[in-house]
C-alpha positions as a Markdown table, in Angstrom:
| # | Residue | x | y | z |
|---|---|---|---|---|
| 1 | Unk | 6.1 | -4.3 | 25.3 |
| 2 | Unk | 6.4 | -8.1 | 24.9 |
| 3 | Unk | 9.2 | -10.9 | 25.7 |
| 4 | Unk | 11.5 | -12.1 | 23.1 |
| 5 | Unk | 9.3 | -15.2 | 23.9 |
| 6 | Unk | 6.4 | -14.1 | 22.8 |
| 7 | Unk | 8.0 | -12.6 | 20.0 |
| 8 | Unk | 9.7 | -15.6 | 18.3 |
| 9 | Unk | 6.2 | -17.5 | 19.0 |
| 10 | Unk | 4.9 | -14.3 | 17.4 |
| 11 | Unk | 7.0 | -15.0 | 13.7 |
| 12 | Unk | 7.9 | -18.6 | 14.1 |
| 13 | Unk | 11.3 | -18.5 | 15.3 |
| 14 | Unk | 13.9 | -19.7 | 17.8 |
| 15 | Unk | 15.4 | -17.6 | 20.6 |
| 16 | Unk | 19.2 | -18.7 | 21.4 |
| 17 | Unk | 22.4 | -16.3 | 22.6 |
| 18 | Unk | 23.9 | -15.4 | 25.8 |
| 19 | Unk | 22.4 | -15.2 | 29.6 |
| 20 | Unk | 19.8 | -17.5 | 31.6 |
| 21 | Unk | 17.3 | -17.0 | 30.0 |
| 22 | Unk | 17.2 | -14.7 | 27.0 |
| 23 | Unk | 13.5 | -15.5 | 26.3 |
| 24 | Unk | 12.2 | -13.5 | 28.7 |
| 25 | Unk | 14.3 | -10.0 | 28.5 |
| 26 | Unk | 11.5 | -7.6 | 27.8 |
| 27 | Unk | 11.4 | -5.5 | 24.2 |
| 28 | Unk | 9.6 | -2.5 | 23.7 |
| 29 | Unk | 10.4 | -1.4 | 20.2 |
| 30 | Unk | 11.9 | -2.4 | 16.5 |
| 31 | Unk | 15.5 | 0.1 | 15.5 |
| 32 | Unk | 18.3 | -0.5 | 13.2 |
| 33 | Unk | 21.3 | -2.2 | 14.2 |
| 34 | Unk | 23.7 | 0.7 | 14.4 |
| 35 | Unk | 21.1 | 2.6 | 16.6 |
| 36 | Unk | 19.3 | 0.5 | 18.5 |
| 37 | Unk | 19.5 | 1.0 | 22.1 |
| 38 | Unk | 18.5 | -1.9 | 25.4 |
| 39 | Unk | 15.1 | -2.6 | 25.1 |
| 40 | Unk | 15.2 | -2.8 | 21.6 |
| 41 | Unk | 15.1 | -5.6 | 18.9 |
| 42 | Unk | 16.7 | -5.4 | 15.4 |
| 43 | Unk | 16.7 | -6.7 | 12.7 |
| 44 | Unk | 19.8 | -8.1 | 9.5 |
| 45 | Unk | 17.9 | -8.6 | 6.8 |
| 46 | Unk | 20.5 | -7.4 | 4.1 |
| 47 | Unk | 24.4 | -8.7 | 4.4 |
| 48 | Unk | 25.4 | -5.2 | 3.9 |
| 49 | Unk | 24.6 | -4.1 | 7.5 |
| 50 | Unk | 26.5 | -7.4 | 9.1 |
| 51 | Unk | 29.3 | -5.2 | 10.2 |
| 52 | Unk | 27.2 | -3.4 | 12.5 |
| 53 | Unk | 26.3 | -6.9 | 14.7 |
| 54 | Unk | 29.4 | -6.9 | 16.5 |
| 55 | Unk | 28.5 | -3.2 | 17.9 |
| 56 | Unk | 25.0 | -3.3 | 17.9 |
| 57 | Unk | 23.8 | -2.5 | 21.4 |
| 58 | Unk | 20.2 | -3.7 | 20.7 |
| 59 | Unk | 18.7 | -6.3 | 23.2 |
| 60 | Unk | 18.0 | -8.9 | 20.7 |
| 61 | Unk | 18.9 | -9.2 | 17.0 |
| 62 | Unk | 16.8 | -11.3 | 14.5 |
| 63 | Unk | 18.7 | -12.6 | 11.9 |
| 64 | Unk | 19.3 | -15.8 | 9.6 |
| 65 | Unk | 20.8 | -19.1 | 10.6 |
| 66 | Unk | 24.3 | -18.0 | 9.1 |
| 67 | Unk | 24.2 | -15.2 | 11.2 |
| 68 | Unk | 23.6 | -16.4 | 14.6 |
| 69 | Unk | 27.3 | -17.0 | 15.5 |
| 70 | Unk | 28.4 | -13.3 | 14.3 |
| 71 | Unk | 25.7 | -11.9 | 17.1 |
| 72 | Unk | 27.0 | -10.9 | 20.6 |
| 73 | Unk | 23.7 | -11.0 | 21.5 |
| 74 | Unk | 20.5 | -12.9 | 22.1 |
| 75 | Unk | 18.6 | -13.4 | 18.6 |
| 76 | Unk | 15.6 | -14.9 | 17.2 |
| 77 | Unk | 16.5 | -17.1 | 14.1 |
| 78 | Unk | 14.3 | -17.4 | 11.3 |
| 79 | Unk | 14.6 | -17.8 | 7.7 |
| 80 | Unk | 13.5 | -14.3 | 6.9 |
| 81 | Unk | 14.2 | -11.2 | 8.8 |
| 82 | Unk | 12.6 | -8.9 | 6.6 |
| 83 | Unk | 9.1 | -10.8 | 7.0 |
| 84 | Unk | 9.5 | -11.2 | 10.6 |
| 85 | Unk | 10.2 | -7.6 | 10.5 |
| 86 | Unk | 7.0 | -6.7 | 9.5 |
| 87 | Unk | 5.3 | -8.9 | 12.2 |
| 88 | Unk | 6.8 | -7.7 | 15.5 |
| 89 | Unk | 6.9 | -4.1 | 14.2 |
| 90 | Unk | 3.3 | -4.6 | 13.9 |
| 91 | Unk | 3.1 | -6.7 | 17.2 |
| 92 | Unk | 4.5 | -3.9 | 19.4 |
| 93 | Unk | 3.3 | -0.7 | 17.3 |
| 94 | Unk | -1.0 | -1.6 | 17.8 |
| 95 | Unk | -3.2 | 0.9 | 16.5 |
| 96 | Unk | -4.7 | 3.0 | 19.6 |
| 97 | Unk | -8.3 | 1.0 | 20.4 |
| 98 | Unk | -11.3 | 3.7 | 19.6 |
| 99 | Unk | -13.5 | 4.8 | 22.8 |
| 100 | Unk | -16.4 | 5.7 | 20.8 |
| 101 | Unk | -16.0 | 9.2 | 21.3 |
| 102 | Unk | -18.0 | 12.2 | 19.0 |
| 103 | Unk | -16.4 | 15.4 | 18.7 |
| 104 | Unk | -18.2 | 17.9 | 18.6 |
| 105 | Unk | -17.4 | 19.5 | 15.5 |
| 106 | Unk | -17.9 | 16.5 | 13.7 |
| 107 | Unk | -21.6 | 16.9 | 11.6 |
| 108 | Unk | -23.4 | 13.3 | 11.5 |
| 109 | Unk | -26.7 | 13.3 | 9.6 |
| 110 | Unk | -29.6 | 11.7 | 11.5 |
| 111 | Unk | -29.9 | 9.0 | 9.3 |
| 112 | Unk | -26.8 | 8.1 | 9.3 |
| 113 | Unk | -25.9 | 4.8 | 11.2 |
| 114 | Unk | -22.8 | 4.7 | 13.1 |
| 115 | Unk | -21.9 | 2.5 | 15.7 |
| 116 | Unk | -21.3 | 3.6 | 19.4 |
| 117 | Unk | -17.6 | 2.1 | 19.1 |
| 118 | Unk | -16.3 | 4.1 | 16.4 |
| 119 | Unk | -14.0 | 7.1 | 17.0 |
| 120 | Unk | -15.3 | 10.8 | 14.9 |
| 121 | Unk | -12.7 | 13.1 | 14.8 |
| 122 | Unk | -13.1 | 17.0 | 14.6 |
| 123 | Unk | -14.6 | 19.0 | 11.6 |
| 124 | Unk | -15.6 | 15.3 | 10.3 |
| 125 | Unk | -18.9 | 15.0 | 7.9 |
| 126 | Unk | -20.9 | 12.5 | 7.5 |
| 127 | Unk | -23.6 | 12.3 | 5.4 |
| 128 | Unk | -27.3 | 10.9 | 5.1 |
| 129 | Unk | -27.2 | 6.9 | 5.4 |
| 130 | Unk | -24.1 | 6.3 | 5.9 |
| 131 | Unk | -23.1 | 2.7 | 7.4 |
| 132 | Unk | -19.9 | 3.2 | 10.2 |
| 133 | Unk | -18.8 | -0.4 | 11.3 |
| 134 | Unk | -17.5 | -1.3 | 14.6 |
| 135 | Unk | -14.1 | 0.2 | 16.1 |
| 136 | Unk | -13.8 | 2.6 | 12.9 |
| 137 | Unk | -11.6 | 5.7 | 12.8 |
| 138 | Unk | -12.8 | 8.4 | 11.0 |
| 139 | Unk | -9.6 | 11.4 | 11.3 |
| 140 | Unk | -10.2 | 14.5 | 11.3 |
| 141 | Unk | -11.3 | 17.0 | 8.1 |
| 142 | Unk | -12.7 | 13.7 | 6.9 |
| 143 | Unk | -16.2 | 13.8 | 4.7 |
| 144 | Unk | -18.0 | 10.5 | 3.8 |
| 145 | Unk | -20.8 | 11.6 | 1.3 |
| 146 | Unk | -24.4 | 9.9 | 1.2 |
| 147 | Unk | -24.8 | 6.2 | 1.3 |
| 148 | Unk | -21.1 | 4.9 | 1.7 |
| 149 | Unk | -20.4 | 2.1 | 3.8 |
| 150 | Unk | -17.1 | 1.6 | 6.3 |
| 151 | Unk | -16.4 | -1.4 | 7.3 |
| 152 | Unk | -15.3 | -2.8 | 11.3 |
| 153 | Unk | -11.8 | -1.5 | 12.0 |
| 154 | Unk | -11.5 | 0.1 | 8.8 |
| 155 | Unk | -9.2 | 3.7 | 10.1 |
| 156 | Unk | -9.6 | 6.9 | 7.7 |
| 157 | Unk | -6.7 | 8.9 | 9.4 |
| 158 | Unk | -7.5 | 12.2 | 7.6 |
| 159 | Unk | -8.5 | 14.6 | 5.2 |
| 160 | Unk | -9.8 | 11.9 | 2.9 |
| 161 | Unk | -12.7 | 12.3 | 0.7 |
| 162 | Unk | -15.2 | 9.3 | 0.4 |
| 163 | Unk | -18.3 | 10.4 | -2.4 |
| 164 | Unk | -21.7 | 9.1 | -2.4 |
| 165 | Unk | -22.5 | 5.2 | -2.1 |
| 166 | Unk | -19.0 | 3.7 | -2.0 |
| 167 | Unk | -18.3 | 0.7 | -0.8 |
| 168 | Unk | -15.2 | 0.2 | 1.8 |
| 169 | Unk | -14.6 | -3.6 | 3.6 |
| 170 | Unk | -12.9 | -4.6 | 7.3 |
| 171 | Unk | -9.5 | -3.2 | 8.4 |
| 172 | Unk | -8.7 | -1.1 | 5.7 |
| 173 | Unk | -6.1 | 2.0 | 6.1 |
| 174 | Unk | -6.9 | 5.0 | 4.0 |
| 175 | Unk | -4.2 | 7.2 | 4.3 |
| 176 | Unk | -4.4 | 11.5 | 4.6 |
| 177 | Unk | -6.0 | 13.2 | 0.6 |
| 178 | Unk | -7.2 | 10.0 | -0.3 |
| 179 | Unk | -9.7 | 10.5 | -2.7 |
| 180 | Unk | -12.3 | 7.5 | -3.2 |
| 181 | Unk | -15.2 | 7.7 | -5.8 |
| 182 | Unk | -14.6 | 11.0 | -7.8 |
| 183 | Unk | -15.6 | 11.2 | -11.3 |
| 184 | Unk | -13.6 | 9.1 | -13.8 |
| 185 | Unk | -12.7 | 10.9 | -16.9 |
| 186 | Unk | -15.3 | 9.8 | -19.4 |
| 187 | Unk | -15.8 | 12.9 | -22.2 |
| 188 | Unk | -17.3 | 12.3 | -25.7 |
| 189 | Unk | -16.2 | 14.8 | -28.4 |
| 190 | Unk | -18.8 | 17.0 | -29.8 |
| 191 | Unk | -17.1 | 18.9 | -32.6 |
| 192 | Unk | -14.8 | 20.9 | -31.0 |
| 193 | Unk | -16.0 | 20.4 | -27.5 |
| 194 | Unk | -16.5 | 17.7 | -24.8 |
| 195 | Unk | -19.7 | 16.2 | -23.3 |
| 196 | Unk | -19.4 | 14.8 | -20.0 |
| 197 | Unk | -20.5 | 11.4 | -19.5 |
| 198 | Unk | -22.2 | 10.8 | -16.3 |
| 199 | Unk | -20.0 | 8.3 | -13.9 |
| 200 | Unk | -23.1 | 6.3 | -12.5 |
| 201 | Unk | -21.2 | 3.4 | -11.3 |
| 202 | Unk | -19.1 | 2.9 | -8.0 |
| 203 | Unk | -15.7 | 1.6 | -6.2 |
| 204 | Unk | -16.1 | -1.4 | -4.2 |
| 205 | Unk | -12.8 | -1.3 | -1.9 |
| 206 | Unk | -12.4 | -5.7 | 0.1 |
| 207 | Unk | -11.1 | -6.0 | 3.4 |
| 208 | Unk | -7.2 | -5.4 | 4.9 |
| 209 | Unk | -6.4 | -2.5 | 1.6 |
| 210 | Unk | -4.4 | 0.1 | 2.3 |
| 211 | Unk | -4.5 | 3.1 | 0.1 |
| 212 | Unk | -1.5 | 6.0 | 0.5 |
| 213 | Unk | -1.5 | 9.7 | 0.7 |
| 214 | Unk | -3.4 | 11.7 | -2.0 |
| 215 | Unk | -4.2 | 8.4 | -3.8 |
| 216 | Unk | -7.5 | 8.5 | -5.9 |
| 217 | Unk | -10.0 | 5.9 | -7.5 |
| 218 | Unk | -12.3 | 6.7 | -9.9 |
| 219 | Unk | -15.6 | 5.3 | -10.1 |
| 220 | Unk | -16.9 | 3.4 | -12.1 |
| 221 | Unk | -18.8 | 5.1 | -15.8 |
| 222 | Unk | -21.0 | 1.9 | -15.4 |
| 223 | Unk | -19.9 | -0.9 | -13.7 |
| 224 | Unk | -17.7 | -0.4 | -10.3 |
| 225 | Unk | -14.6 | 0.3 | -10.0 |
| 226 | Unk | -12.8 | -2.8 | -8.3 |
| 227 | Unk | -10.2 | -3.2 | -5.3 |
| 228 | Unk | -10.1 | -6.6 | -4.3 |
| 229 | Unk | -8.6 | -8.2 | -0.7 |
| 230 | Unk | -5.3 | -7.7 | 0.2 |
| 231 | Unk | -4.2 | -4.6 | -2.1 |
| 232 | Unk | -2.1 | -2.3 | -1.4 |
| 233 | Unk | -1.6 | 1.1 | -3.0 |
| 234 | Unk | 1.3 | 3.7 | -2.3 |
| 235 | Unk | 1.0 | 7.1 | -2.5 |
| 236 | Unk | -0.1 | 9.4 | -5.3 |
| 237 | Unk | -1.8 | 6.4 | -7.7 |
| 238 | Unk | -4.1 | 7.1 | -9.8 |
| 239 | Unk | -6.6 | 4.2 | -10.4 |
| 240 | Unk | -9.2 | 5.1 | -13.3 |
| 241 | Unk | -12.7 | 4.0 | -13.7 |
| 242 | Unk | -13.8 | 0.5 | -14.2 |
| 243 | Unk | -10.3 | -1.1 | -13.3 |
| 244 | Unk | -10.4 | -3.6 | -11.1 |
| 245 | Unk | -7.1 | -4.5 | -9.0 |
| 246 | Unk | -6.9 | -8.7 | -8.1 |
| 247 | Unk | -6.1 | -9.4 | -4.6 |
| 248 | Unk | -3.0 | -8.8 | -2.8 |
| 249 | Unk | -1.6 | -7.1 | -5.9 |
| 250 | Unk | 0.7 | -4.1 | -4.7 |
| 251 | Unk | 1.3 | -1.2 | -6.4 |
| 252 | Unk | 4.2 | 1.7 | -5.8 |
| 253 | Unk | 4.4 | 5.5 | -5.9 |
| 254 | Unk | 2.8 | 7.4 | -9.0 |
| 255 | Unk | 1.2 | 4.3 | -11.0 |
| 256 | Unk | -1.0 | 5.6 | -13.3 |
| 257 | Unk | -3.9 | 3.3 | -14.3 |
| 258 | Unk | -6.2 | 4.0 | -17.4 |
| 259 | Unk | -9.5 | 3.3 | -17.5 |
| 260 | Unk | -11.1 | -0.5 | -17.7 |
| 261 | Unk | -7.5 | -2.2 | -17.3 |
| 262 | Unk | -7.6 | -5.3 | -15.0 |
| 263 | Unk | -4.7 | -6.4 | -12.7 |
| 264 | Unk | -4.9 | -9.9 | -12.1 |
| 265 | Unk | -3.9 | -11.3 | -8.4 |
| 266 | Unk | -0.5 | -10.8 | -6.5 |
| 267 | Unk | 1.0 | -8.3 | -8.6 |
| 268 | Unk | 3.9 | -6.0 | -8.1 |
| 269 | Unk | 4.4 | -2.7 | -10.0 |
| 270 | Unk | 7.2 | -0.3 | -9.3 |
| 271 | Unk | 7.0 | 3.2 | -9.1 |
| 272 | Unk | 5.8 | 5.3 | -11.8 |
| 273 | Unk | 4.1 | 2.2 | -14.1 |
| 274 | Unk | 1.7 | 3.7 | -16.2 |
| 275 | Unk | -0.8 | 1.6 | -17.2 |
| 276 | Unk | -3.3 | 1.8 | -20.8 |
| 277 | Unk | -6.6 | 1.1 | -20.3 |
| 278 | Unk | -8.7 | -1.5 | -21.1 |
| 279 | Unk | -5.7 | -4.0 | -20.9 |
| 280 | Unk | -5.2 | -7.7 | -18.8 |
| 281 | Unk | -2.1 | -7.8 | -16.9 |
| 282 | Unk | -2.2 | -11.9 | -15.6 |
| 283 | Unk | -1.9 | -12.9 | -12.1 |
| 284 | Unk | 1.8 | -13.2 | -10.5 |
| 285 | Unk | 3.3 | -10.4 | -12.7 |
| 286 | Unk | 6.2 | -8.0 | -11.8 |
| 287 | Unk | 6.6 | -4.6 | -13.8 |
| 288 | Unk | 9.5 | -2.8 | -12.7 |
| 289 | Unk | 9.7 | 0.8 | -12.5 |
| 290 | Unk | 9.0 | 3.2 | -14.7 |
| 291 | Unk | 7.6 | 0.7 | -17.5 |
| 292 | Unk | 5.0 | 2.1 | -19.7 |
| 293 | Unk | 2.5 | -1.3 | -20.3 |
| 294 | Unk | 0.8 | -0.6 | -23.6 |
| 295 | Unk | -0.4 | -4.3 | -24.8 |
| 296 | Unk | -1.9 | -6.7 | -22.4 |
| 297 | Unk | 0.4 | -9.5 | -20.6 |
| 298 | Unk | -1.0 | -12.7 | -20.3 |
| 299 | Unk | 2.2 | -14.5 | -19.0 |
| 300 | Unk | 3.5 | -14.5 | -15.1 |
| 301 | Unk | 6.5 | -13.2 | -14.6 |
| 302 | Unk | 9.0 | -10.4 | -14.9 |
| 303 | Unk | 8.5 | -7.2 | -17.3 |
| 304 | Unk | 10.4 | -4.3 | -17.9 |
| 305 | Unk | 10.3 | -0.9 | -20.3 |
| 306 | Unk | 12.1 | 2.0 | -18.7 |
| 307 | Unk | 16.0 | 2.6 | -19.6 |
| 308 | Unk | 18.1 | 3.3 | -17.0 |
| 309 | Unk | 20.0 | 6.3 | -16.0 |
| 310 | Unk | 23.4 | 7.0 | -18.0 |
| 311 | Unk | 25.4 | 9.8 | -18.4 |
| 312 | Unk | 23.4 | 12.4 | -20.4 |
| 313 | Unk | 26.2 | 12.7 | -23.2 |
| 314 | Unk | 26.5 | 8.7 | -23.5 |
| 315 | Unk | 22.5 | 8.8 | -23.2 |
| 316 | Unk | 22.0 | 11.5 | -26.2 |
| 317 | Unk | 24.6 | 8.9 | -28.2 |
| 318 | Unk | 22.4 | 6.2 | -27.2 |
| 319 | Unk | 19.4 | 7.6 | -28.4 |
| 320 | Unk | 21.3 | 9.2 | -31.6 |
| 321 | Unk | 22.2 | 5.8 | -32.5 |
| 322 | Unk | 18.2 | 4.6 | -32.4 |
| 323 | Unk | 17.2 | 7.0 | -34.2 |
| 324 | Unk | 19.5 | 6.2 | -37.1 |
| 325 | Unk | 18.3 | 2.6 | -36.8 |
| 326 | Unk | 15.5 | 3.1 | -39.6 |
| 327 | Unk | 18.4 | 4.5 | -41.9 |
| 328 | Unk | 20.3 | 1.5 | -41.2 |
| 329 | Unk | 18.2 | -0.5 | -41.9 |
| 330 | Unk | 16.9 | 0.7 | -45.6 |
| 331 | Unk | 20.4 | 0.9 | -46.8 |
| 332 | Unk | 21.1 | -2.6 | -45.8 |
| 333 | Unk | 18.1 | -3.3 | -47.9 |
């Protein structure tokens, strides 16, 4: 629980609206505007939910400058919602502290190093010379394989799968399946069969990543595999080995890295990007969903490959019409 003071200190804004003195009506959770009930704060971040402010029966609203006289009740203004959002969900939703508490399930090898704040969860394993920081969170089902190291505050929250000597930073959230430091996929053809190259290199994971459900990074065949500060990975990517990820680059549902690529810094790719490998993707670049990235960009900004949805009998015209192109073309010639 906080005040709406503390809150608008909290994202930089300004409390005004109705009653005494609105800065100190107590808030206890984020909702929408149509559902929010009296001890709740929400939130107009998109003009299509305006209509709800005149029946919103939240607490407080935080909204624009435009918006403030529409609101029947008291708000925080700020010049964006969606950010501030973010903070005071954040602010009032605290990860439980850890007590330091073993179950006693949980296998720890002897010479192991864990320290006496960090929560074990059931059924957990934790192999020789492992390094737990301070305040960690191991969930339960969780195995952390020979010589890894977690860093302070880092939270694993269950089932995930850390193999031998990788490296994780500070406050980073690995989400249930995760999968950190399996094999990459390096085969060298022998005839008609495949020799398996052995993956003697490692991930290196910075500080404040987040990595979703079922994720999984590769190691590295060599060299380590990269995450740098800041990134954040939905759920289900696939990172190969030797790619290394600049910081505070995001990256959506199903991305599909190949092996070697590099993502430069503050990038954004959509859902379902597949990535070749050993390409260079610049710093500041956008690649909207669905885009299959087959040469390297060295330019910021905005890329796209994927068509669309269309009517399938208007699409199978479409691609008719492609197809002919080549024909076109030679009898222009």
């Amino acid at each position: 629980m906080a005040t709406l003071e503390q809150l608008a200190k909290h994202v930089g804004g300004e409390i005004s609206g109705i009653g005494d003195d609105p800065s100190s009506l107590n808030i206890d959770q984020v909702a929408t505007l149509d559902d929010a009930q009296e001890g709740q704060i929400a939130f107009l971040f998109d003009r299509k939910y305006r209509k709800f402010l005149k029946i919103t029966r939240a607490s407080a609203v935080v909204l624009r400058e435009q918006d403030r006289e529409a609101c029947p009740v008291p708000v925080i203004v700020t010049n964006d919602p969606y950010l501030a959002y973010a903070k005071i969900a954040s602010f009032l939703n605290k990860p439980a502290e850890t007590s330091g508490s073993v179950h006693p399930s949980a296998v720890i090898h002897e010479d192991s190093k864990v320290d006496f704040t960090a929560d074990i969860a059931a059924n957990t394993v934790i192999e020789k010379d492992v390094v737990i920081g301070a305040n960690v969170l191991i969930g339960p089902g969780c195995v952390i394989a020979e010589g890894s190291v977690i860093g302070d505050y880092s939270r694993l929250v269950a089932n995930v799968n850390i193999c031998h000597h990788i490296s994780i930073g500070k406050r980073t959230l690995i989400h249930p399946g995760a999968v950190i430091g399996s094999d990459g996929f390096g085969l060298a053809r022998d005839g008609g069969n495949w020799v398996k190259i052995p993956q003697i290199g490692s991930v290196s994971i910075g500080d404040d990543v987040e990595i979703g459900a079922n994720t999984t990074i590769d190691r590295g065949a060599i060299k380590d595999t990269i995450i740098e500060n800041g990134v954040k990975l939905d759920n289900q990517v696939q990172v190969a080995h030797n790619v290394r990820i600049g910081e505070n680059s995001a990256l959506a549902g199903c991305v599909g890295i190949a092996g070697s690529a590099i993502i430069g810094k503050r990038c954004m790719l959509g859902g379902g990007v597949g990535i070749a490998g050993h390409l260079e993707i610049a710093d500041d670049v956008t690649i909207t969903g669905m885009s299959m990235v087959t040469k390297s960009i060295k330019e910021a900004g905005t890329y796209s490959s994927g068509w669309s949805v269309r009517e399938a009998r208007a699409w199978r015209r479409t691609v008719a019409r492609v197809h002919r192109l080549d024909s076109i073309k030679k009898a222009e010639e």
